[in-house]
PAZA-220414 format. One record per residue (C-alpha): x negated, y, z negated; residue in one letter. Coordinates in steps of 0.001 Angstrom, whole numbers, padded with zeros to 6 digits, always signed. Layout:
XYZA/...
END
This chain:
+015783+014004-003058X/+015712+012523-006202X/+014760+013960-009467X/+012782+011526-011524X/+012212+011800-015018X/+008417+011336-016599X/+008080+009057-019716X/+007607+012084-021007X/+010646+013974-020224X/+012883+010084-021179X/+011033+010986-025056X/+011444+014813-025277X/+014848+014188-024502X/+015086+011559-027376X/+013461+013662-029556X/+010307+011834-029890X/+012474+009428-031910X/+009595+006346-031581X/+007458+008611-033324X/+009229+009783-036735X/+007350+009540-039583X/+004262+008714-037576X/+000802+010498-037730X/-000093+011226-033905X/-002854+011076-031644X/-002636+011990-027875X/-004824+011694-024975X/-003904+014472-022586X/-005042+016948-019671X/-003006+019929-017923X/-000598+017155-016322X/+000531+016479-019726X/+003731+018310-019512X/+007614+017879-019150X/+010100+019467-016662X/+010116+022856-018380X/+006262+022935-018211X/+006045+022595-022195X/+002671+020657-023383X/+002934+017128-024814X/+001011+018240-027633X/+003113+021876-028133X/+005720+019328-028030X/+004462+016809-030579X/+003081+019520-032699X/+006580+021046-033149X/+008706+017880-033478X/+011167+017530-036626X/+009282+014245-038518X/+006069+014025-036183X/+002453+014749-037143X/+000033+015937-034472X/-003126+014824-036080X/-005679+014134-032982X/-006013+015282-029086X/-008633+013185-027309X/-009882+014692-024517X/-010670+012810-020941X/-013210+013798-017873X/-012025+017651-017396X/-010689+018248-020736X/-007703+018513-022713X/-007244+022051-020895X/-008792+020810-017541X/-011628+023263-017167X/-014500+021381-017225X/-015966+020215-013722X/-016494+016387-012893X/-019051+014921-013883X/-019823+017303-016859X/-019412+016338-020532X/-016529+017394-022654X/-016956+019139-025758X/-015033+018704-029228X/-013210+021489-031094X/-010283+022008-032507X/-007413+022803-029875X/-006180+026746-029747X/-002849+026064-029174X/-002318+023624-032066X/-005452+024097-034223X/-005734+020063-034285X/-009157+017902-033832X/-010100+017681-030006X/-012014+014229-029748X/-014259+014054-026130X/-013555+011216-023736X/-016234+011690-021792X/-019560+012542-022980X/-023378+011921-021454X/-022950+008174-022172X/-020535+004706-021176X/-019996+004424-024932X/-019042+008337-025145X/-016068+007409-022806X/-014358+005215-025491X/-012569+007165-028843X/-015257+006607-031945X/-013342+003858-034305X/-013117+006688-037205X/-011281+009108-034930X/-007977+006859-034890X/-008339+006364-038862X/-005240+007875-040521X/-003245+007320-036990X/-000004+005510-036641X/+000581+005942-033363X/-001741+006685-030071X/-000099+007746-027145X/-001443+008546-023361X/+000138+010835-021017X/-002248+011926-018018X/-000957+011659-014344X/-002914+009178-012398X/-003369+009518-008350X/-003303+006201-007371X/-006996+005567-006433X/-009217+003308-008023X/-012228+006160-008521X/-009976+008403-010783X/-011262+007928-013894X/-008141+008611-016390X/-006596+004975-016596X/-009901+003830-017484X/-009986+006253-020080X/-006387+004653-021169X/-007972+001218-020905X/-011100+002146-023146X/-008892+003305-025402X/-006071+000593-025715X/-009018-001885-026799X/-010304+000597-029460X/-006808+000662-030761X/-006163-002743-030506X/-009259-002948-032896X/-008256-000365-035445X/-004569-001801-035115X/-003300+001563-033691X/+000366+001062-031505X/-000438+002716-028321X/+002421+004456-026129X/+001631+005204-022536X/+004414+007864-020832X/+004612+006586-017309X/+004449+008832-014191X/+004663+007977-010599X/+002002+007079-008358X/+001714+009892-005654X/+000838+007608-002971X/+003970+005454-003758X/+004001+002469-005179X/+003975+000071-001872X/+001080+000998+000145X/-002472-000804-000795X/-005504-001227+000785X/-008859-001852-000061X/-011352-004385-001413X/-011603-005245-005331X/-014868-004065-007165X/-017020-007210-007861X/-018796-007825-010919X/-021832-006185-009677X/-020388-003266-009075X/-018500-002204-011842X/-018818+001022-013361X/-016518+004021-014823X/-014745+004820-010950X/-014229+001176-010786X/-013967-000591-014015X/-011743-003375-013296X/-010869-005213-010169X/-008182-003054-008370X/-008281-002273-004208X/-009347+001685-003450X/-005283+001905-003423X/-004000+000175-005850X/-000173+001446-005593X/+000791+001032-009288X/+001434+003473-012179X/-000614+004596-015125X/+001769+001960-017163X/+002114-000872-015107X/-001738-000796-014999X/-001508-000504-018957X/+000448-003795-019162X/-001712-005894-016691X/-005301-004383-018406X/-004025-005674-021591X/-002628-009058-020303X/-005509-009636-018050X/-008362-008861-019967X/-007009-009823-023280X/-007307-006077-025050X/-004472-007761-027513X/-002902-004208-027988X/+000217-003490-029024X/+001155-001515-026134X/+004781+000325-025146X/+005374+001704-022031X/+007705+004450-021446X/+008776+004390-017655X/+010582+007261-015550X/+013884+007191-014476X/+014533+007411-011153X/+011195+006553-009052X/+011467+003909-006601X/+007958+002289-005097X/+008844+004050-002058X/+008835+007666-003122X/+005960+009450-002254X/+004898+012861-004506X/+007445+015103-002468X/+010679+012593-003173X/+009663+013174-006437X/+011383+016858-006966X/+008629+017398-009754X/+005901+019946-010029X/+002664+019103-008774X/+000207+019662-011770X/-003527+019951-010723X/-004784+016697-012704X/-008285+017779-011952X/-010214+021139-010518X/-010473+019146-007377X/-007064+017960-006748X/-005096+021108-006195X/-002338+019444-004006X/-000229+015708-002904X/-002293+016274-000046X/-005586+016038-001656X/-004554+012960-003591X/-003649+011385+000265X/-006792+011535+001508X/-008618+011271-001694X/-008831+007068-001391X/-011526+007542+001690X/-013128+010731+001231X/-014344+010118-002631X/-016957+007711-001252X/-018709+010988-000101X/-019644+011287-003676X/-022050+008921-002977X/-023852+010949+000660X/-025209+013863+000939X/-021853+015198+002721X/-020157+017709+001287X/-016274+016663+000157X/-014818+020272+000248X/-015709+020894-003597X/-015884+024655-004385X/-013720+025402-001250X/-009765+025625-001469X/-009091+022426+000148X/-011328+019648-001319X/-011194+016252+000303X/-009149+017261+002823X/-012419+018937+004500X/-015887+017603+004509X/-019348+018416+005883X/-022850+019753+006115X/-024895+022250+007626X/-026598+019639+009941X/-023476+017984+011131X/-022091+018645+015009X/-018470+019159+014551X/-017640+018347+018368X/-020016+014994+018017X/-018017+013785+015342X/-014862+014169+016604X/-015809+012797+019659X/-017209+009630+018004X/-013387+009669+015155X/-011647+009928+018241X/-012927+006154+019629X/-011915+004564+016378X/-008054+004935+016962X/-007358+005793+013346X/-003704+005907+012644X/-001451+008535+011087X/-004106+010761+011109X/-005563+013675+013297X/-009067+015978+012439X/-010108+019750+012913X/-013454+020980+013809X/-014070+023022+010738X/-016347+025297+008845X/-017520+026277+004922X/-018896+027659+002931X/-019113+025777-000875X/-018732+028214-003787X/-020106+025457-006026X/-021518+021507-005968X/-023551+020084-002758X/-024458+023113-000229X/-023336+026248-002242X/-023442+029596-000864X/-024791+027715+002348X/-022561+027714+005751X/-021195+023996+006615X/-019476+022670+009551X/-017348+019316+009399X/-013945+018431+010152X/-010401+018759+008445X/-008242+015808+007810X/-004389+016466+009175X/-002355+013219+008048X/-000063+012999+010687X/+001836+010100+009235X/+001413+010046+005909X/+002859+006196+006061X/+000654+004846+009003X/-002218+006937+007605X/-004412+004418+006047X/-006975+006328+003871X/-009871+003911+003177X/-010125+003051+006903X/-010211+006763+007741X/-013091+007409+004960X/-015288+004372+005874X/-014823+005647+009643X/-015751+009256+008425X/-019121+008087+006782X/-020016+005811+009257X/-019698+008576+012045X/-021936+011150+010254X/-024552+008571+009507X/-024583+007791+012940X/-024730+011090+014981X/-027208+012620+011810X/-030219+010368+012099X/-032827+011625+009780X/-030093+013866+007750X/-027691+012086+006495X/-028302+010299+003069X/-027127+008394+000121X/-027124+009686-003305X/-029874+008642-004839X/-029503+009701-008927X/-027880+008464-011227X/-023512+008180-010678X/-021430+007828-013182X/-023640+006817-016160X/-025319+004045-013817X/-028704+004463-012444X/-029468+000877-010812X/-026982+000736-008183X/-026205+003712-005562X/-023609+005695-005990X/-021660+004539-002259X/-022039+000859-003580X/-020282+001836-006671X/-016983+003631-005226X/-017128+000952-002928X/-017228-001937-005239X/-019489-003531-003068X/-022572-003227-000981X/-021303-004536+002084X/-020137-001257+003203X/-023108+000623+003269X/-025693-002457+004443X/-023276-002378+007393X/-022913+001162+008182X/-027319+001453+008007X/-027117-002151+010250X/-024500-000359+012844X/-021677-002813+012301X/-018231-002056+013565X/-015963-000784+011469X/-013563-004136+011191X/-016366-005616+010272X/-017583-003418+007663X/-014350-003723+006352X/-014165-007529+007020X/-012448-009439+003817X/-010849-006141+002173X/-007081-007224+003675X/-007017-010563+001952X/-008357-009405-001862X/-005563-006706-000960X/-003063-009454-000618X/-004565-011562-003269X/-004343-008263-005859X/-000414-007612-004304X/+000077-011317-006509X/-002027-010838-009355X/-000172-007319-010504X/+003901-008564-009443X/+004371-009850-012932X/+003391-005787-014476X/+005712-003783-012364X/+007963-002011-013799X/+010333-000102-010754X/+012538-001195-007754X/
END
């Protein structure tokens, strides 16, 4: 196994160097620490020359406590007494740091771990930032970490312009297998943010290390994403956002176990079983949510094994999933309807998945190559666009 270094841990071990004589502002969550679990902004806040000035706070929180979906507050931080800016308020243009928060900065830097799906909303968070500091002429430093999923794998369509919104901002596949800074460096070439960007890569990750070849700590980047696991099936089973399915929030294993009162478990593994779906075997399961859709209320469902976690093909499984339970739960099973994600005119499925076609087919009863009819070529079409932003063998 090999032990890769964060940006983070490439810096600490430089002593923050880039950042003498700098006043500092950091975007950062629980992930936001080195290999001997100290904080980038203990860290910052304690370095010989270094100013921490501002923490800017994404979905969750600087501290990660707050639930998704639910708007982050400012304060100043307990650990460091500095400013706390939110990321993520009860509007798109709370999501972006206010113009007069990086006055007095010299430096911004990011350091959030990412899990490789297009719906996770940190590296937009990064992105809405890098073109508010392009504007206020703030450097901005992003410590790279690896993609969990590895850096090979992708699958997926890319959101169209219809369908863009803050769990699909730009035009990346469902899996896009790239880090939080080699998406840094193709955001700001592609859509012209004009930042003055640095990336600080790990040592030692290679596109074909998964989480576990990692030899790092596995830091909860969110409530709901306790384990690698989680972040493995989280590409497919985030669309149930957008249903009235339960994903496994306010149980102990989110995403990796999904249902409803009214679903039969037996039914829908009967119907899974037909699709062939490899690297991946399911559970009849049941539930009972603490918290979110169907609290306190007993659900049945299934549990997702991944078999082979390289076979396993995530986005196939979930569209599979959805399209089961609408079939065998006529009359019960439904799409969100409210507002997702600070958009109200288009449903919440269409959203995560970039396009319509997807759910028009599943309510039509297409099969499922042809719901996902299309998706392999923008996969192969995005594999050329992003070669020129990687960073690792």
């Amino acid at each position: 196994m090999t032990k890769v270094k964060t940006g983070l841990d490439v810096w600490a071990e430089q002593g923050f160097s880039a950042l003498k004589g700098k006043r500092v502002g950091a975007i950062v969550n629980p992930t936001s620490v080195d290999s001997r679990f100290r904080h980038l902004a203990d860290l910052l806040a304690q370095a010989p020359g270094v100013t921490l000035s501002a923490l800017f706070g994404p979905e969750h929180g600087i501290r990660g406590e707050a639930q998704y979906m639910v708007a982050v507050d400012e304060a100043r931080d307990r650990r460091t007494n500095v400013p706390v800016y939110s990321l993520y308020g009860s509007t798109f243009e709370s999501l972006s740091p206010r113009i007069e928060s990086l006055k007095g900065l010299d430096a911004l830097v990011f350091d959030i771990q990412d899990v490789g799906s297009r719906y996770y909303t940190y590296v937009y968070t990064m992105a809405l930032a890098m073109k508010v500091a392009a504007k206020a002429g703030v450097p901005f430093y992003v410590l790279d970490r690896p993609n969990p999923l590895n850096g090979q794998a992708m699958e997926g369509n890319l959101v169209g312009e219809g369908f863009r919104s803050f769990v699909g901002l730009y035009a990346l596949p469902n899996r896009h297998g790239m880090t939080a800074g080699e998406l840094a460096r193709m955001f700001n070439a592609q859509e012209g943010f004009g930042c003055a960007l640095t990336v600080v890569p790990c040592e030692g990750w290679r596109r074909e290390h998964f989480w576990s070849d990692t030899g790092l700590p596995f830091i909860s980047p969110s409530p709901n994403m306790p384990t690698p696991d989680t972040a493995l099936v989280y590409p497919g089973i985030c669309l149930g956002e957008g249903t009235n399915v339960s994903e496994g929030r306010g149980t102990c294993r989110p995403f990796e176990q999904f249902g409803a009162p009214w679903v039969d478990s037996d039914a829908l593994l009967s119907r899974l079983a037909k699709e062939d779906l490899p690297g991946v075997a399911f559970r009849a399961v049941g539930f009972t949510p603490t918290f979110d859709k169907y609290r306190g209320e007993s659900c049945t469902g299934a549990f997702i094994h991944v078999t082979d976690r390289r076979a396993y093909q995530p986005l196939r499984t979930g569209i599979a999933l959805f399209q089961a339970l609408h079939d065998i739960g006529p009359g019960k099973f439904a799409w969100r309807a409210d507002a997702y994600e600070f958009v109200e005119d288009v449903p919440a499925f269409d959203l995560l998945c970039g396009t319509d076609q997807v759910r028009r087919g599943i309510e039509e009863g297409w099969s499922l190559e042809r719901l996902m009819e299309g998706f392999s070529a923008q996969t192969e079409r995005f594999a050329k666009q992003r070669e020129p932003y990687l960073l690792y063998a």
